[in-house]
C-alpha positions in Angstrom: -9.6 -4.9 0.9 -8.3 -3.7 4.2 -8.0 -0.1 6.0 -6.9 1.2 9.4 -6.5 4.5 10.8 -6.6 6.6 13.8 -9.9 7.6 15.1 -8.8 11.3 15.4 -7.5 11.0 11.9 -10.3 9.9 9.5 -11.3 6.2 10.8 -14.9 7.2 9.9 -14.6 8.9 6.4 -12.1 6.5 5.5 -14.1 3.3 5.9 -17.4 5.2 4.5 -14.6 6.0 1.1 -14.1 1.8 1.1 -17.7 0.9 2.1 -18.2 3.1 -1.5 -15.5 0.9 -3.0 -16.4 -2.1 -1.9 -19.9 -2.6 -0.2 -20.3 -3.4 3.1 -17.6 -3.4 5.6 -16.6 -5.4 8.8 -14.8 -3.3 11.5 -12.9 -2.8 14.8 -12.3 -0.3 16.9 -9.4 -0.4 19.9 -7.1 1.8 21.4 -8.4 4.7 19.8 -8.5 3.0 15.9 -10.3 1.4 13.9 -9.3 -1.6 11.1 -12.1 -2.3 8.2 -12.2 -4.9 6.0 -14.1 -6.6 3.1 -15.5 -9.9 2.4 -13.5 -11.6 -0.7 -14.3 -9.2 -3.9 -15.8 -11.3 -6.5 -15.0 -8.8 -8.9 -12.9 -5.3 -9.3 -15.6 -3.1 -6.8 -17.2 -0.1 -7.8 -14.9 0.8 -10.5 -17.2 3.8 -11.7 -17.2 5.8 -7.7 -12.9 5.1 -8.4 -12.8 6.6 -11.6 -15.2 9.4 -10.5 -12.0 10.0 -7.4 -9.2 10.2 -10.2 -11.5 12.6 -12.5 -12.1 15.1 -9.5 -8.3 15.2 -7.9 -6.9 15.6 -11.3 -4.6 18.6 -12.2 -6.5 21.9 -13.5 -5.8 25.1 -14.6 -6.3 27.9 -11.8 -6.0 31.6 -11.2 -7.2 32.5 -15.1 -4.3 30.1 -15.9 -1.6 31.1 -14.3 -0.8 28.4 -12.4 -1.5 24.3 -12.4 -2.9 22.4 -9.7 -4.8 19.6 -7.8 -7.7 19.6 -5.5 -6.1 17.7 -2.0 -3.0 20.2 -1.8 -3.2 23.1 0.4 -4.8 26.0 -0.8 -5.0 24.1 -3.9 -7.1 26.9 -6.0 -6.2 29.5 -4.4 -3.5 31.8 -3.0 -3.9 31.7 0.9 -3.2 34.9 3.0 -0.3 34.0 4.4 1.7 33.2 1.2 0.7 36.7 -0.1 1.7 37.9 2.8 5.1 37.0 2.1 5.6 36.9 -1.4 4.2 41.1 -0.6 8.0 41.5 1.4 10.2 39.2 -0.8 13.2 41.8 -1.4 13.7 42.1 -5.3 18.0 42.3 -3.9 18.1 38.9 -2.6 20.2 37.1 -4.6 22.0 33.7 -4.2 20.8 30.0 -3.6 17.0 30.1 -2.7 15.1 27.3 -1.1 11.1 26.7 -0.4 10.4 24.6 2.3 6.7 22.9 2.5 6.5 24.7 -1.3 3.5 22.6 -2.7 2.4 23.3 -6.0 5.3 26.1 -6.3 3.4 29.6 -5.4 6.1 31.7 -2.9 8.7 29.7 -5.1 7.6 31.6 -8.6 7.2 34.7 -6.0 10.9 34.7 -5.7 12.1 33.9 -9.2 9.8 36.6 -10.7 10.5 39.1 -7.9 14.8 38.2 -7.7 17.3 38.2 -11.0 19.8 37.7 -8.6 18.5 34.3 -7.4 20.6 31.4 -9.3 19.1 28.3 -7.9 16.0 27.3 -5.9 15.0 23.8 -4.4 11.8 23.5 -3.5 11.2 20.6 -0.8 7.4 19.0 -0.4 6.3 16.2 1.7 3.4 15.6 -0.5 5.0 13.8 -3.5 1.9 15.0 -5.6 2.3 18.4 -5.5 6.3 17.9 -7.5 5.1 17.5 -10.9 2.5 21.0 -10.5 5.7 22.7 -9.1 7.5 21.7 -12.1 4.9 23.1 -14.9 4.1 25.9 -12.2 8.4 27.1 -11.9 9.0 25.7 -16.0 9.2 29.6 -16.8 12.2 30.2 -14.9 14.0 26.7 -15.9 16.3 28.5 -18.2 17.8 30.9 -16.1 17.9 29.5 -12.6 19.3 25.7 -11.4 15.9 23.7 -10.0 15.9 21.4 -7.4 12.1 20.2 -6.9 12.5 17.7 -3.6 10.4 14.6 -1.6 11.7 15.3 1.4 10.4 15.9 5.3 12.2 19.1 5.7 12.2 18.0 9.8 14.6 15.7 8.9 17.0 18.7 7.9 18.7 19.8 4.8 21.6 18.9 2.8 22.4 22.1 1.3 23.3 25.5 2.4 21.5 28.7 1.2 21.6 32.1 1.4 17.7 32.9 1.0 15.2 30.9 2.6 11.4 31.1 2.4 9.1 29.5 3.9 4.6 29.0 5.4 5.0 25.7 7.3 2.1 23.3 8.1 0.7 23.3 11.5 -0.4 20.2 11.6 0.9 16.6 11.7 -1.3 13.7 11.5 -4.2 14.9 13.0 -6.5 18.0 13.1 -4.8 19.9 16.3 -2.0 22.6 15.9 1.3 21.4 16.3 3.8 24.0 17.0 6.8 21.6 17.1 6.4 20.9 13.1 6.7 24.8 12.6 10.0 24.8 15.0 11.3 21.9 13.4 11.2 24.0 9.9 13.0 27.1 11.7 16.0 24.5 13.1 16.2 22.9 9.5 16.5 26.5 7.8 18.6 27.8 10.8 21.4 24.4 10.1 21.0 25.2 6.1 21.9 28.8 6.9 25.3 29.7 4.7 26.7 33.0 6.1 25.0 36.1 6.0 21.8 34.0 4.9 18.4 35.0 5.7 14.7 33.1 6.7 11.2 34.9 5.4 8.9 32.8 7.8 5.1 33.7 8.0 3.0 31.8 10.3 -0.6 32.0 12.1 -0.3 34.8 14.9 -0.7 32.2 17.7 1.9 30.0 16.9 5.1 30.3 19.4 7.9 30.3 16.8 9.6 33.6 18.4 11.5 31.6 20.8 12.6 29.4 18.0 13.7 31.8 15.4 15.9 33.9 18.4 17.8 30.5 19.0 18.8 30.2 15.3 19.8 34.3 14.2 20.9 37.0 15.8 18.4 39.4 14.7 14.6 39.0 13.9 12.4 41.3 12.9 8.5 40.9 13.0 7.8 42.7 9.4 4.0 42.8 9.5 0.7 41.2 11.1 -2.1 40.8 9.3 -5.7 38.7 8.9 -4.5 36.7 11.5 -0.5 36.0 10.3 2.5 37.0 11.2 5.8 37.4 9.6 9.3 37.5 10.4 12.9 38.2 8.7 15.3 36.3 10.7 19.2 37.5 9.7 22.5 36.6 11.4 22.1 33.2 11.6 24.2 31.9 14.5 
């Protein structure tokens, strides 16, 4: 059995998770990395300590119920303060193709088809492939009335489709534990090509995060709606 990862990304933890596994580990460490290997398994490991890992990440009722979930998704138990934030200013006159972009297990997406009749299709995009199924249970209720597109896809890497409402809490981080603003601005130029005319971007984000610049390049008007515990959010309109 063989691992590598960055040192700045979970080296450590990873090779104590395989050490659990598979007993004791040989390792390397270079250019700011480490590799970690087994001796030849004379059996199947520590089946037990892998069975205990599937029982804990599997999905759960949460919220009283209301939803479905997974522990290793963001906020997985829990609606975080910046989602509330925005789900709080969703306007109930929207109407249109929706999308969700970083939607997870489907909260700001079951936001807008509870809060907006006029909505008649939502995709929901997710780079975790994980979180599509939970999104599917969680957005089932509103599979009769609206067209559902549930998506693996790096929203970076832009969008196929045009829409007229887009919503969105972007990650902040890439691969390792720092901020990285680019990821966020790379969501605001993905939503700002997908824009059909007259469409509109509900974007909250962490009050430090330099996304102004961004959003000002993409629509001709944007409007910081409210700050608060720390977030920000903004309706951008007139998308150029």
């Amino acid at each position: 059995m063989l691992g590598v990862a960055a040192n700045d990304q979970g080296a450590r933890s990873a090779q104590a998770d395989l050490t659990a596994l598979a007993g004791p580990l040989s390792s390397l460490s270079k250019n700011r990395c480490r590799v970690f290997w087994s001796a030849p398994l004379e059996g199947a490991g520590n089946t037990q300590q892998a069975q205990d890992w599937i029982d804990a990440a599997a999905p759960r009722p949460i919220l009283d119920g209301r939803f479905v979930s997974r522990p290793g998704l963001f906020a997985w138990d829990r609606i975080d303060p910046a989602s509330a934030l925005l789900a709080e200013h969703i306007d109930p006159d929207w109407r249109g193709r929706a999308a969700d972009l970083g939607g997870g297990w489907g909260y700001l997406s079951s936001q807008l088809l509870a809060r907006c009749p006029g909505i008649t299709a939502l995709d929901l995009f997710e780079a975790q492939a994980q979180a599509l199924p939970l999104a599917r249970l969680n957005l089932g209720a509103h599979a009769d009335r609206v067209t559902l597109g549930l998506h693996w896809h790096d929203v970076t890497r832009g969008l196929a489709q045009r829409y007229d409402v887009v919503v969105t809490n972007p990650p902040f981080h890439a691969q390792g534990r720092a901020d990285d603003p680019a990821l966020g601005q790379a969501f605001i130029a993905a939503a700002t090509q997908a824009m059909a005319p007259g469409g509109k971007l509900l974007l909250v984000a962490n009050r430090h995060l330099p996304y102004e610049a961004a959003l000002q390049r993409g629509f001709g008007k944007v409007s910081l709606l409210a700050q608060r515990d720390g977030f920000k959010l903004f309706l951008a309109t007139a998308p150029r």
